[in-house]
Biotite code that builds the C-alpha atoms (Angstrom):
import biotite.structure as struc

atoms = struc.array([
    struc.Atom([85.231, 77.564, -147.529], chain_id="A", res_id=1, res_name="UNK", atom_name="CA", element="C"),
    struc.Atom([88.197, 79.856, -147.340], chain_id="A", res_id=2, res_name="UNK", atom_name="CA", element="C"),
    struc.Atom([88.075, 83.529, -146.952], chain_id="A", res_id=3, res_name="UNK", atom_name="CA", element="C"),
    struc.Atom([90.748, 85.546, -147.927], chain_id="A", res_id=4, res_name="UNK", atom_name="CA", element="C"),
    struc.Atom([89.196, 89.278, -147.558], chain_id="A", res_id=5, res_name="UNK", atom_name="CA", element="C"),
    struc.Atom([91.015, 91.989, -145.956], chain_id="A", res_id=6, res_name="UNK", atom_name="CA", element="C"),
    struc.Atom([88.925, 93.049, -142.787], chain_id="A", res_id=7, res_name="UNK", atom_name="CA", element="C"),
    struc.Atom([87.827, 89.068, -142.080], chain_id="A", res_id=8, res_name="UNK", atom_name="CA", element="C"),
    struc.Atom([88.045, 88.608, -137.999], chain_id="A", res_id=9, res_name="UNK", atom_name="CA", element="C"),
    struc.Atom([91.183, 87.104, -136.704], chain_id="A", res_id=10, res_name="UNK", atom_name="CA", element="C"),
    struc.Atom([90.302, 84.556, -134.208], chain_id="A", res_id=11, res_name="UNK", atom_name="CA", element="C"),
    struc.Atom([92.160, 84.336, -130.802], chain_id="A", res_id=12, res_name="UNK", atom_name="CA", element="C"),
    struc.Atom([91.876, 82.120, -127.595], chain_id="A", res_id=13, res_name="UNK", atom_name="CA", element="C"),
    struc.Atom([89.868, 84.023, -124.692], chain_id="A", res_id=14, res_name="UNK", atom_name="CA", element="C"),
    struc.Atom([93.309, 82.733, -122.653], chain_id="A", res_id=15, res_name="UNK", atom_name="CA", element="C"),
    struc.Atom([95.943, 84.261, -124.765], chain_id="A", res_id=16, res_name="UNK", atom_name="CA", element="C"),
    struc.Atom([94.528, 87.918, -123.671], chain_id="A", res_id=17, res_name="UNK", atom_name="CA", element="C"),
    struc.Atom([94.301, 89.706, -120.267], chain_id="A", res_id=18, res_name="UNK", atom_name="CA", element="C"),
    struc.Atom([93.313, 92.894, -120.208], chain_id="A", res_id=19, res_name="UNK", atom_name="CA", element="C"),
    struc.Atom([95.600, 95.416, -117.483], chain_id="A", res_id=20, res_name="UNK", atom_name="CA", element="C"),
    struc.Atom([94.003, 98.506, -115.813], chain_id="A", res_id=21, res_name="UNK", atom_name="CA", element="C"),
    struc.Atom([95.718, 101.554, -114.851], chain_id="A", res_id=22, res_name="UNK", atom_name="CA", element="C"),
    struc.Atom([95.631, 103.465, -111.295], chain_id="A", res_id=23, res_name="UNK", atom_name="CA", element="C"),
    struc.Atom([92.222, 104.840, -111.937], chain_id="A", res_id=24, res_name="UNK", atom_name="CA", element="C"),
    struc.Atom([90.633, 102.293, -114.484], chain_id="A", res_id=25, res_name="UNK", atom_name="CA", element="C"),
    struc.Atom([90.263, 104.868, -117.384], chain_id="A", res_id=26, res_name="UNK", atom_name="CA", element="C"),
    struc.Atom([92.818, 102.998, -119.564], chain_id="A", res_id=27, res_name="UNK", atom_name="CA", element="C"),
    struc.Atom([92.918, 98.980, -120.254], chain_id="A", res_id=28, res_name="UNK", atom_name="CA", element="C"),
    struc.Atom([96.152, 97.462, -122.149], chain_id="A", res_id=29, res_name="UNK", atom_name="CA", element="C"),
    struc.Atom([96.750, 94.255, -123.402], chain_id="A", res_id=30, res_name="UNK", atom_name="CA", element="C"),
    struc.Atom([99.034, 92.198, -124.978], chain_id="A", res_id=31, res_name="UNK", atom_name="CA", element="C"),
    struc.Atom([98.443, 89.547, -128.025], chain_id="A", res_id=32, res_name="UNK", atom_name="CA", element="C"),
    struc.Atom([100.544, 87.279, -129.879], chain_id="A", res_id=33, res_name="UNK", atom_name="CA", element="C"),
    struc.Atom([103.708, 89.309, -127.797], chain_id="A", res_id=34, res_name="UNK", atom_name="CA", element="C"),
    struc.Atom([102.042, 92.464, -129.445], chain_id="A", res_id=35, res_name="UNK", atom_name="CA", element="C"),
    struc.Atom([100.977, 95.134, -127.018], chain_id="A", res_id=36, res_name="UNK", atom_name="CA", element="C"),
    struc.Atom([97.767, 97.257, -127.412], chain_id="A", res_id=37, res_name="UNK", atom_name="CA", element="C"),
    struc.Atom([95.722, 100.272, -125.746], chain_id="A", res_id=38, res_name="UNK", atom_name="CA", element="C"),
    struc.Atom([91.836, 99.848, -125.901], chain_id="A", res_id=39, res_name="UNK", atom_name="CA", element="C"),
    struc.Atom([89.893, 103.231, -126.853], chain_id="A", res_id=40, res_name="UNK", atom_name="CA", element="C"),
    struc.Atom([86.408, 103.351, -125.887], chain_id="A", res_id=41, res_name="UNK", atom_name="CA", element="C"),
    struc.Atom([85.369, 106.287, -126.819], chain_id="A", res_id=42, res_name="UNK", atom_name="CA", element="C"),
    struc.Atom([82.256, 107.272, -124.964], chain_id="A", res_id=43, res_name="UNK", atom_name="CA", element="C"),
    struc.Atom([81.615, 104.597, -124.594], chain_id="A", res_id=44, res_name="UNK", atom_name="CA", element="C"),
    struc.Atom([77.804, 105.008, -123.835], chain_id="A", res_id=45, res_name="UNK", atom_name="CA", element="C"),
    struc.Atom([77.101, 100.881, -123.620], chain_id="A", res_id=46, res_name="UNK", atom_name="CA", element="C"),
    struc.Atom([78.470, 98.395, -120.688], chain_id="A", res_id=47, res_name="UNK", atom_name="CA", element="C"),
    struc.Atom([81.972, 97.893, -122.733], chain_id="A", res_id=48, res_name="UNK", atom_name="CA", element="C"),
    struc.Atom([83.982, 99.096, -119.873], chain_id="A", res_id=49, res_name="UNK", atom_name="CA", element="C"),
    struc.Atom([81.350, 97.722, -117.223], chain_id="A", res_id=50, res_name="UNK", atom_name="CA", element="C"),
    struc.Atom([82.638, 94.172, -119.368], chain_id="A", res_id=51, res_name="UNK", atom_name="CA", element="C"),
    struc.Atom([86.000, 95.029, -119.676], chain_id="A", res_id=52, res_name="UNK", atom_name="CA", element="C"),
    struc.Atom([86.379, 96.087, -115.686], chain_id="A", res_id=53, res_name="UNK", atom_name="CA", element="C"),
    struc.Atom([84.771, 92.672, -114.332], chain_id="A", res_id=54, res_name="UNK", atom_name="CA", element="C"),
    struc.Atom([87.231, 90.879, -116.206], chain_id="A", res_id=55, res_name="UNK", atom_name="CA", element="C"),
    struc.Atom([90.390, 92.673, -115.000], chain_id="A", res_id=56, res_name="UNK", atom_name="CA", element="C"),
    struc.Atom([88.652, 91.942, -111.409], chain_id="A", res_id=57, res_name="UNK", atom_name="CA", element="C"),
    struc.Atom([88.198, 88.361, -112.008], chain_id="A", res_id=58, res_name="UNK", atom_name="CA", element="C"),
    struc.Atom([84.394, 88.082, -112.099], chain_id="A", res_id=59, res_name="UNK", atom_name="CA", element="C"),
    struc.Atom([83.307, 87.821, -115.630], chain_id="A", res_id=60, res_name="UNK", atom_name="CA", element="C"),
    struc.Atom([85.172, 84.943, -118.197], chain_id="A", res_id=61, res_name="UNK", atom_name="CA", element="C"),
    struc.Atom([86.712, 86.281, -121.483], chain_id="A", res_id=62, res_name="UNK", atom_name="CA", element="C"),
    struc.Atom([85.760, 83.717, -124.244], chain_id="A", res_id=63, res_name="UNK", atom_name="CA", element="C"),
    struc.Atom([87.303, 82.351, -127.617], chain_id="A", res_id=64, res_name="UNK", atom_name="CA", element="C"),
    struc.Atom([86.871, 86.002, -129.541], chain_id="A", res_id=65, res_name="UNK", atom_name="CA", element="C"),
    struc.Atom([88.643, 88.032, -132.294], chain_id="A", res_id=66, res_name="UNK", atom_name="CA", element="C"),
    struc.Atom([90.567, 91.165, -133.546], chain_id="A", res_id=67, res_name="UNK", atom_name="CA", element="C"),
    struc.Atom([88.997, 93.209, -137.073], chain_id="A", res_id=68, res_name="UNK", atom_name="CA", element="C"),
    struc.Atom([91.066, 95.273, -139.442], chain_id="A", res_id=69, res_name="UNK", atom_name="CA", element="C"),
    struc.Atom([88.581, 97.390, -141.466], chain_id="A", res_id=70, res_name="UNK", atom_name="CA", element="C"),
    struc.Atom([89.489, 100.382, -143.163], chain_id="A", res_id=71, res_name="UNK", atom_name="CA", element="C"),
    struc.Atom([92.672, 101.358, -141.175], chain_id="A", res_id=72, res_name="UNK", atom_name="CA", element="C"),
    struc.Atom([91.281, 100.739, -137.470], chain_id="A", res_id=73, res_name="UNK", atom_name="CA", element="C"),
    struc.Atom([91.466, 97.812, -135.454], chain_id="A", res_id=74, res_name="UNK", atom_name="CA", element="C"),
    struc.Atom([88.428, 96.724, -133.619], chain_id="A", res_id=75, res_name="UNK", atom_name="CA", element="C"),
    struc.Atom([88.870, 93.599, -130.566], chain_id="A", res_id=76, res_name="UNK", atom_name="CA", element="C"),
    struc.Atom([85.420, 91.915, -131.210], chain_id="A", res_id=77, res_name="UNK", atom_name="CA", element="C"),
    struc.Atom([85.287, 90.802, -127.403], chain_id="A", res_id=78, res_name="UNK", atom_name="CA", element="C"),
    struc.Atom([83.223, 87.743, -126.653], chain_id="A", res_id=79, res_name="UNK", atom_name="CA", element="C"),
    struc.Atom([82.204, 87.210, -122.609], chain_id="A", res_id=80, res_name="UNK", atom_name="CA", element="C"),
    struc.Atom([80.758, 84.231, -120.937], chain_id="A", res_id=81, res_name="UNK", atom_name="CA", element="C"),
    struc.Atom([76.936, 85.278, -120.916], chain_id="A", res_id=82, res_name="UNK", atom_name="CA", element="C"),
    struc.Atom([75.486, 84.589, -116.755], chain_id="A", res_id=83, res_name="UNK", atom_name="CA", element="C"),
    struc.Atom([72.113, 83.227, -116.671], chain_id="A", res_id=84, res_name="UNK", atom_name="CA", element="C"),
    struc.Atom([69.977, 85.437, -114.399], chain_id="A", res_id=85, res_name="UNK", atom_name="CA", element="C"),
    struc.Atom([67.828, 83.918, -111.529], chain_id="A", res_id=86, res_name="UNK", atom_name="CA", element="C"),
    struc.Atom([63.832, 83.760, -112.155], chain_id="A", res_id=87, res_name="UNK", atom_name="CA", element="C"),
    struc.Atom([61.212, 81.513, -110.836], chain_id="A", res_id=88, res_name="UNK", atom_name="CA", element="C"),
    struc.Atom([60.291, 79.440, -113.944], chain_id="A", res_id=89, res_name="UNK", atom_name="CA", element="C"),
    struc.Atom([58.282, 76.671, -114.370], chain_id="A", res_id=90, res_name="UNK", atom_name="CA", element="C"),
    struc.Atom([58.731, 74.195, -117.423], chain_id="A", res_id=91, res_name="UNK", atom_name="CA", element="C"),
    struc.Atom([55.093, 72.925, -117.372], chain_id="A", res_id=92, res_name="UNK", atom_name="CA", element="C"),
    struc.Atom([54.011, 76.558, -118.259], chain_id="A", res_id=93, res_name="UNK", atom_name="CA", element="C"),
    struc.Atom([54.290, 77.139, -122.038], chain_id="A", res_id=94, res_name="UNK", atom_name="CA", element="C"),
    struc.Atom([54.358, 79.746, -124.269], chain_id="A", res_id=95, res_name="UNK", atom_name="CA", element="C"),
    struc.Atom([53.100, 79.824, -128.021], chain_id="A", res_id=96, res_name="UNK", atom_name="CA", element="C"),
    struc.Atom([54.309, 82.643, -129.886], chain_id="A", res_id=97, res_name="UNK", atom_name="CA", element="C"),
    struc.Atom([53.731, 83.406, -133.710], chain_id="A", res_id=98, res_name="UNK", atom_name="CA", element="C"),
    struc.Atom([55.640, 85.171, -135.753], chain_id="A", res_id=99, res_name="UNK", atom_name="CA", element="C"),
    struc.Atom([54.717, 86.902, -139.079], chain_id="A", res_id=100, res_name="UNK", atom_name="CA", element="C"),
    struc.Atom([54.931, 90.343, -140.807], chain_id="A", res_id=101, res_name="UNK", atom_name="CA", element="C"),
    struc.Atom([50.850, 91.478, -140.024], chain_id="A", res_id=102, res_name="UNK", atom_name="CA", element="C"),
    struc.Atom([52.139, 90.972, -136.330], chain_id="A", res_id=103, res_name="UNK", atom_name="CA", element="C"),
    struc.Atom([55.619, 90.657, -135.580], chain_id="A", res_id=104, res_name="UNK", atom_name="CA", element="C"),
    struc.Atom([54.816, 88.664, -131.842], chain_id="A", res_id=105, res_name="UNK", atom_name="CA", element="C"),
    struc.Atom([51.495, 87.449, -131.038], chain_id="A", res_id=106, res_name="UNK", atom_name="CA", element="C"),
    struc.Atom([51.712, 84.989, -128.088], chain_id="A", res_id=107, res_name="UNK", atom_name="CA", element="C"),
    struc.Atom([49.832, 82.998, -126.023], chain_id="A", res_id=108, res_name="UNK", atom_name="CA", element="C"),
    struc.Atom([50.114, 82.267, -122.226], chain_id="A", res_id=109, res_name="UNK", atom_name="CA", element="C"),
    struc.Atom([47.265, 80.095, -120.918], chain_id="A", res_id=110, res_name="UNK", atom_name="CA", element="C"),
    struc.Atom([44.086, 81.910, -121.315], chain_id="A", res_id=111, res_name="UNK", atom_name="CA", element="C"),
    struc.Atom([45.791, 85.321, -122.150], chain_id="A", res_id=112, res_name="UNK", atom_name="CA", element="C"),
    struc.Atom([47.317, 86.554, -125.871], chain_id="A", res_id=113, res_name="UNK", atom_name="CA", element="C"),
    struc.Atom([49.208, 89.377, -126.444], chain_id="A", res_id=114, res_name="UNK", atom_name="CA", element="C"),
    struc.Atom([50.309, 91.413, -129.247], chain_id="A", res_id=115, res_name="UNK", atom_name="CA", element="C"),
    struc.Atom([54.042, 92.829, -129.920], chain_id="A", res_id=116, res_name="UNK", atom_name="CA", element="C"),
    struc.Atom([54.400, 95.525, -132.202], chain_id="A", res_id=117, res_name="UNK", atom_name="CA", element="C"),
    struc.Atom([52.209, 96.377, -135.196], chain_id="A", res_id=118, res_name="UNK", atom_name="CA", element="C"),
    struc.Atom([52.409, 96.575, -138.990], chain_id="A", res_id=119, res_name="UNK", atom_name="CA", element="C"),
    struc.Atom([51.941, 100.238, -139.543], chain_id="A", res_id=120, res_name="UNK", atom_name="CA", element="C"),
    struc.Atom([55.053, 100.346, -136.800], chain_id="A", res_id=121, res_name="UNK", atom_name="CA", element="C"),
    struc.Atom([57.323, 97.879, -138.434], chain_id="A", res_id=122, res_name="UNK", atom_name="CA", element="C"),
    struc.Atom([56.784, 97.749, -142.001], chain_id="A", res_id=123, res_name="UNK", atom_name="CA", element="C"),
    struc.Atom([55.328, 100.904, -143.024], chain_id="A", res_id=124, res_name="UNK", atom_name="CA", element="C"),
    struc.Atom([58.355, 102.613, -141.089], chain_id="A", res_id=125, res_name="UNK", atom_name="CA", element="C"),
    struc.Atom([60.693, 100.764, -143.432], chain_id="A", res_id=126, res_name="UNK", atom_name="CA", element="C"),
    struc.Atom([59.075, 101.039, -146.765], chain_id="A", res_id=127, res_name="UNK", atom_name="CA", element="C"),
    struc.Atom([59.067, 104.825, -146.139], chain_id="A", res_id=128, res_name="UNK", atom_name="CA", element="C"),
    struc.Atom([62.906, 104.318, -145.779], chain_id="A", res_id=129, res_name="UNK", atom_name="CA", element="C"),
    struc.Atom([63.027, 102.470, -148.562], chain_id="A", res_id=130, res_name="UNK", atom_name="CA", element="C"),
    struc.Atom([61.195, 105.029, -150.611], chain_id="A", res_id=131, res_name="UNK", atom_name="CA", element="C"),
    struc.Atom([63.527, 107.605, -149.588], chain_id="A", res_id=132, res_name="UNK", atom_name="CA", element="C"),
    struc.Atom([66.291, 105.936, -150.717], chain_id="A", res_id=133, res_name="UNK", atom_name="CA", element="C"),
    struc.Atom([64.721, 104.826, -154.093], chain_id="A", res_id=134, res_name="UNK", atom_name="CA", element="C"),
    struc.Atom([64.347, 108.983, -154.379], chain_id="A", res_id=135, res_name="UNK", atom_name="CA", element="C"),
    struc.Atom([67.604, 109.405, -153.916], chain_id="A", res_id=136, res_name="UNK", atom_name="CA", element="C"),
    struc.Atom([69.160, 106.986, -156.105], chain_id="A", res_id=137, res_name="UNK", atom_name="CA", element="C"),
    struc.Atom([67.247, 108.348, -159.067], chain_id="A", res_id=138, res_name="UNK", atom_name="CA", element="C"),
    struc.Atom([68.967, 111.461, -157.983], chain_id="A", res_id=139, res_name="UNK", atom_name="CA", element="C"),
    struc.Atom([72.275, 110.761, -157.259], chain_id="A", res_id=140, res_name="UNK", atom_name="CA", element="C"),
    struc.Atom([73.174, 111.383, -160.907], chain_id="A", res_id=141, res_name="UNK", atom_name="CA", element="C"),
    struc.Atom([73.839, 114.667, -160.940], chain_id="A", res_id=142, res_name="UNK", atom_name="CA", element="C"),
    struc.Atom([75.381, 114.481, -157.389], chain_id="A", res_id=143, res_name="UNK", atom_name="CA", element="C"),
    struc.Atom([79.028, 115.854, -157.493], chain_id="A", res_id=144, res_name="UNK", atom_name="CA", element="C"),
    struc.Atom([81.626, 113.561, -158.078], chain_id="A", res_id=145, res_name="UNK", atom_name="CA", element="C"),
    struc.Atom([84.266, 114.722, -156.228], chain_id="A", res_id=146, res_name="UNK", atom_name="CA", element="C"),
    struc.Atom([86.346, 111.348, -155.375], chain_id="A", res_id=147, res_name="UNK", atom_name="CA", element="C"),
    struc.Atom([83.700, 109.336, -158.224], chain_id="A", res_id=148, res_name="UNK", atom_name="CA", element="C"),
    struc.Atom([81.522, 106.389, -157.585], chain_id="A", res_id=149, res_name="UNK", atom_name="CA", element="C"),
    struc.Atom([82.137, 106.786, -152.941], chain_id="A", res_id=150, res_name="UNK", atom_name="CA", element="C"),
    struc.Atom([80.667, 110.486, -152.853], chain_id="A", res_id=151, res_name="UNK", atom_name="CA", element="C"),
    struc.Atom([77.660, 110.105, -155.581], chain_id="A", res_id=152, res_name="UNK", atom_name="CA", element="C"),
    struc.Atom([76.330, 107.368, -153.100], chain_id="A", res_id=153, res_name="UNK", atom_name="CA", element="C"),
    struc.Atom([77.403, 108.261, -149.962], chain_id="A", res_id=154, res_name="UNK", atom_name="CA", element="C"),
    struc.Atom([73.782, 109.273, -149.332], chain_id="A", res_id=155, res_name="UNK", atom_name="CA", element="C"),
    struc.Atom([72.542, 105.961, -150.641], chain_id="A", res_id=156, res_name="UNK", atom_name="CA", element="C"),
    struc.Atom([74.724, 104.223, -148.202], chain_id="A", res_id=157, res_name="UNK", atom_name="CA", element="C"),
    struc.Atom([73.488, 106.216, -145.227], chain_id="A", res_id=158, res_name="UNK", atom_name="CA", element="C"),
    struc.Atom([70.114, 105.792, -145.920], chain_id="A", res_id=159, res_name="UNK", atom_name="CA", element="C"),
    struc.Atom([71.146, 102.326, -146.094], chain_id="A", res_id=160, res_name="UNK", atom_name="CA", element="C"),
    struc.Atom([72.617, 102.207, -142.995], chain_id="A", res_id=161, res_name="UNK", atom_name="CA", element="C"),
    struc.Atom([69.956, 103.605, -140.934], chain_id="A", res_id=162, res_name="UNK", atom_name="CA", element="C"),
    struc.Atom([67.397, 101.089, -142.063], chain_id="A", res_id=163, res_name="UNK", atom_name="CA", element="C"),
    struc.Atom([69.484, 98.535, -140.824], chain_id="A", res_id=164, res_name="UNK", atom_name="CA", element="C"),
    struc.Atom([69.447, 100.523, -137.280], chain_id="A", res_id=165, res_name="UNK", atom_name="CA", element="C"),
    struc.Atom([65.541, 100.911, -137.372], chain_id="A", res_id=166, res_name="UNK", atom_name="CA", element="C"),
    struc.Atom([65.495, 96.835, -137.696], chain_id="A", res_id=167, res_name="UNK", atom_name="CA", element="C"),
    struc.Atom([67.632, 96.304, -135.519], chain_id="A", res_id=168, res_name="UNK", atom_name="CA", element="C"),
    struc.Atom([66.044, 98.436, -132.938], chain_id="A", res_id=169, res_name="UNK", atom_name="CA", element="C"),
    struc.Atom([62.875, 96.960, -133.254], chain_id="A", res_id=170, res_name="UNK", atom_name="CA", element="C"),
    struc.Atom([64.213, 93.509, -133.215], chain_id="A", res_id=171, res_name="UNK", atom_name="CA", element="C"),
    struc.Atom([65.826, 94.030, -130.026], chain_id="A", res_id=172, res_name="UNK", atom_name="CA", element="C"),
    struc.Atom([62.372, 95.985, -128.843], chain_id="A", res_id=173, res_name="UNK", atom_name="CA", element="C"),
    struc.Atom([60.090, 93.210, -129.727], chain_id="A", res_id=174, res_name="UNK", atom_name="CA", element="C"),
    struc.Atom([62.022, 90.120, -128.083], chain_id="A", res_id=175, res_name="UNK", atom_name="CA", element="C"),
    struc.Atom([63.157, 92.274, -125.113], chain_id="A", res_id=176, res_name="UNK", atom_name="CA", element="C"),
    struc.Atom([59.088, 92.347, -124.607], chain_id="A", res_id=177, res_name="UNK", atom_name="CA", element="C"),
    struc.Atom([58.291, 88.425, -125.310], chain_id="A", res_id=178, res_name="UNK", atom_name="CA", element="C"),
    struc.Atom([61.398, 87.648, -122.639], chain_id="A", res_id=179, res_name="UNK", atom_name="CA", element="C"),
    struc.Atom([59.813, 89.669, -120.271], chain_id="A", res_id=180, res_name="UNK", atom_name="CA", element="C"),
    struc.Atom([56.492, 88.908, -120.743], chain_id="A", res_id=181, res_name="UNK", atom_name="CA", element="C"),
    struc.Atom([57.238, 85.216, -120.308], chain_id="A", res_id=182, res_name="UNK", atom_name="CA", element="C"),
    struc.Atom([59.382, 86.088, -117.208], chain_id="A", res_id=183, res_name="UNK", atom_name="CA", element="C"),
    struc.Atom([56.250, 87.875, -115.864], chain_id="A", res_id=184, res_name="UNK", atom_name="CA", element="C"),
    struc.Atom([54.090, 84.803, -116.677], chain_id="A", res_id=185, res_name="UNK", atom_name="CA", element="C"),
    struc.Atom([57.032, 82.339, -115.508], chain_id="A", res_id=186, res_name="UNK", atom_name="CA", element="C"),
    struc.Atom([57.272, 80.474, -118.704], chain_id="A", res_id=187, res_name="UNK", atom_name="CA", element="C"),
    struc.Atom([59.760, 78.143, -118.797], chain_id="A", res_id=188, res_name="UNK", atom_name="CA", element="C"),
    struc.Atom([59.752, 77.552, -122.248], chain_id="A", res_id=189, res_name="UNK", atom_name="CA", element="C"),
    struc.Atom([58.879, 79.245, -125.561], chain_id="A", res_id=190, res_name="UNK", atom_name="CA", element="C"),
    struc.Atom([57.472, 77.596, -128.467], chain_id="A", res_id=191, res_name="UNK", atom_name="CA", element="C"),
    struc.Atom([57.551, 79.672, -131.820], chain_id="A", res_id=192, res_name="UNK", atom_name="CA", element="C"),
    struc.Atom([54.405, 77.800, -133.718], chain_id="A", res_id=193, res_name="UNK", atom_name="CA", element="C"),
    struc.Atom([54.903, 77.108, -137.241], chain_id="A", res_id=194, res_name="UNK", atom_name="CA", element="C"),
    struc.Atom([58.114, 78.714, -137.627], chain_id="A", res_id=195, res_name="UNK", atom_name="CA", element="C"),
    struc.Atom([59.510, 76.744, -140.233], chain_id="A", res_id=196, res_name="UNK", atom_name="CA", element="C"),
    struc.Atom([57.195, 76.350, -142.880], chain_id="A", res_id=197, res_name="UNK", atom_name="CA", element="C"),
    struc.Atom([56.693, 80.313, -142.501], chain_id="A", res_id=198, res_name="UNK", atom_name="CA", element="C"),
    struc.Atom([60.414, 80.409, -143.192], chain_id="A", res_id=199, res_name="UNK", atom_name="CA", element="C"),
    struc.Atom([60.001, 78.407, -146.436], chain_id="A", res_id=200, res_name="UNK", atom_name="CA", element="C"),
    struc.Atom([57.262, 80.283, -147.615], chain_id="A", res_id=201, res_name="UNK", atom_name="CA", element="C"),
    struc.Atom([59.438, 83.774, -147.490], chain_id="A", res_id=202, res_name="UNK", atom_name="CA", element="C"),
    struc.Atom([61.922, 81.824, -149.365], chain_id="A", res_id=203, res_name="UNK", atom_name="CA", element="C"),
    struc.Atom([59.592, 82.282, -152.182], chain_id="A", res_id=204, res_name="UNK", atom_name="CA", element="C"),
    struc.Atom([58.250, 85.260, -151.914], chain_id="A", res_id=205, res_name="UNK", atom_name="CA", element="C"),
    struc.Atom([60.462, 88.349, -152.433], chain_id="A", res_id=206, res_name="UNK", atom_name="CA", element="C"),
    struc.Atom([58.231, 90.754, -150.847], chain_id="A", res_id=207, res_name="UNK", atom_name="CA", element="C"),
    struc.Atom([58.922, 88.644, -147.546], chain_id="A", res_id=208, res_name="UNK", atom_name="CA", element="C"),
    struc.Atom([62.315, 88.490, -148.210], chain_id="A", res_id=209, res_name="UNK", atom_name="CA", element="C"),
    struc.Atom([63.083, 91.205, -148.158], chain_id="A", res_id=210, res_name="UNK", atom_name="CA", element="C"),
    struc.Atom([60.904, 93.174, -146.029], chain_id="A", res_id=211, res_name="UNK", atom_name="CA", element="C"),
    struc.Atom([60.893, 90.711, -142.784], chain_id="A", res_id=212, res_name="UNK", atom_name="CA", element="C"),
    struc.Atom([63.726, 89.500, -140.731], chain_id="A", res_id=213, res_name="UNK", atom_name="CA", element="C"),
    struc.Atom([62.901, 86.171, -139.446], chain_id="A", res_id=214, res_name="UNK", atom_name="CA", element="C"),
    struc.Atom([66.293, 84.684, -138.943], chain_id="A", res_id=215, res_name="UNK", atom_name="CA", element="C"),
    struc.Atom([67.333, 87.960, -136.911], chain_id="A", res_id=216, res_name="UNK", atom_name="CA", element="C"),
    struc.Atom([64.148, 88.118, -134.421], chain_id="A", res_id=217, res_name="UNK", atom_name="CA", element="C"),
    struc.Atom([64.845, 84.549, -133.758], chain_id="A", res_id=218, res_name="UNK", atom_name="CA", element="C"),
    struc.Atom([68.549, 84.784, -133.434], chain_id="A", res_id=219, res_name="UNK", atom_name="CA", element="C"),
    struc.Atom([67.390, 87.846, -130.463], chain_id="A", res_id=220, res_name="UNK", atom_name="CA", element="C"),
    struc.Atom([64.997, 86.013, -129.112], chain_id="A", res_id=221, res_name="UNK", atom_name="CA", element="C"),
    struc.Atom([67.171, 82.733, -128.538], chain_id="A", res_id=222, res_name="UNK", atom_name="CA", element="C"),
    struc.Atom([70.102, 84.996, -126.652], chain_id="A", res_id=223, res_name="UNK", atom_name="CA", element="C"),
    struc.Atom([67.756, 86.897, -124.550], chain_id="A", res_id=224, res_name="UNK", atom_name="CA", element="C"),
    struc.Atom([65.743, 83.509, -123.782], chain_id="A", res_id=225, res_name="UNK", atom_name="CA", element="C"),
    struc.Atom([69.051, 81.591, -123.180], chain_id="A", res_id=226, res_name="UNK", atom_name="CA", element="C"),
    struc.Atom([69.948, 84.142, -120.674], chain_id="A", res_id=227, res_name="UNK", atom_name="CA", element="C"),
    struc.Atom([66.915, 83.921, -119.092], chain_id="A", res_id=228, res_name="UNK", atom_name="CA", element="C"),
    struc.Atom([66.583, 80.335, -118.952], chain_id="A", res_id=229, res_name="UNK", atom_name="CA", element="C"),
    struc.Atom([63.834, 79.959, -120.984], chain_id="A", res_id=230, res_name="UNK", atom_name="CA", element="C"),
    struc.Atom([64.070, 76.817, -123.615], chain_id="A", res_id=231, res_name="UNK", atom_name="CA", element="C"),
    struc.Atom([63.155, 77.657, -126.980], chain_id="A", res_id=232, res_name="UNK", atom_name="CA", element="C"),
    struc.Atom([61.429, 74.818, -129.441], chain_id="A", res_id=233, res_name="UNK", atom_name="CA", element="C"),
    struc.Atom([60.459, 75.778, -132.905], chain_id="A", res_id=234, res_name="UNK", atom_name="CA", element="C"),
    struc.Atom([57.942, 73.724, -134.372], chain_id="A", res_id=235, res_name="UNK", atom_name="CA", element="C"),
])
């Protein structure tokens, strides 16, 4: 279906962009659709210019990716050809991971289970956000007005966005650890046990919903598994 909203991604081939370095390699240009641009990192605490450098240099592929207008900036949503990294894995070794809210990773490896994370950690930690918020929203009544309806919630909307940065933490947390504990075990593929009819069972139940990410663990754990070389199989 058609999208016609105002900050939707504009799509680009990874070949019509090549990003130019100056003397020093503090500043990277480029020029799109015959339109010239100058990158700002900022601090740029993350591998961005790690990325951005390989690519000027010829080692690292720039793939199909996409430029974002969204309220007055303009973001280059930069896509790069993931490299597989080298471990001794062997495909006859298996393991069987579960995934659920009680336990957000249990899995198995041969004689040996281990347990990712914890409920108290997980979901406790993000009702309490949620309770805060809930406060707050009862509350935000008599905030000030000032510019209307975008001040009286802006502390709804930061409470929302920092629930969606405690998720998203953990989520990366907990499949960093199952990668790495089936590198360590050389696993050469992952099998998430009765992931599906889990899946339809949340569908049902708000609670679950709402309160447990399945689609984003998996989504993590497929990209860090891919780039290990681990195959994933969901039963």
């Amino acid at each position: 279906m058609r999208n016609y909203k105002r900050n939707i991604p504009l799509p680009f081939s990874g070949k019509s962009l090549k990003f130019v370095a100056d003397e020093k390699h503090r500043e990277f240009r480029f020029t799109l659709f015959k339109i010239p641009f100058k990158t700002y990192l900022g601090k740029d605490k993350t591998d961005k210019r790690v990325l951005i450098q390989r690519n000027v240099a010829g080692t690292l592929k720039l793939c199909a990716s996409s430029l974002k207008i969204d309220k007055g900036k303009l973001y280059l949503l930069a896509a790069f050809e993931m490299e597989r990294d080298e471990h001794p894995l062997k495909d006859t070794v298996i393991a069987e991971a579960s995934l659920s809210i009680e336990h957000p990773i249990v899995v198995k490896v041969g004689k040996g289970q281990f347990q990712i994370g914890n409920k108290e950690e997980f979901l406790h930690r993000r009702l309490a956000i949620q309770a805060a918020r809930h406060r707050l929203q009862r509350g935000s009544t008599y905030n000030r007005p000032g510019k209307g309806r975008q001040r009286k919630l802006k502390s709804l909307d930061d409470w929302d966005a920092k629930e969606k940065r405690y998720v998203d933490n953990r989520l990366h947390l907990y499949s960093r650890r199952l990668i790495d504990l089936c590198v360590k075990s050389e696993a050469g593929t992952l099998l998430l046990v009765n992931q599906q009819q889990k899946e339809e069972v949340a569908k049902e139940e708000e609670f679950l919903l709402r309160n447990w990410s399945y689609y984003g663990l998996k989504e993590k754990i497929a990209y860090k598994a891919k780039k290990a070389g681990i195959n994933v199989i969901e039963e």
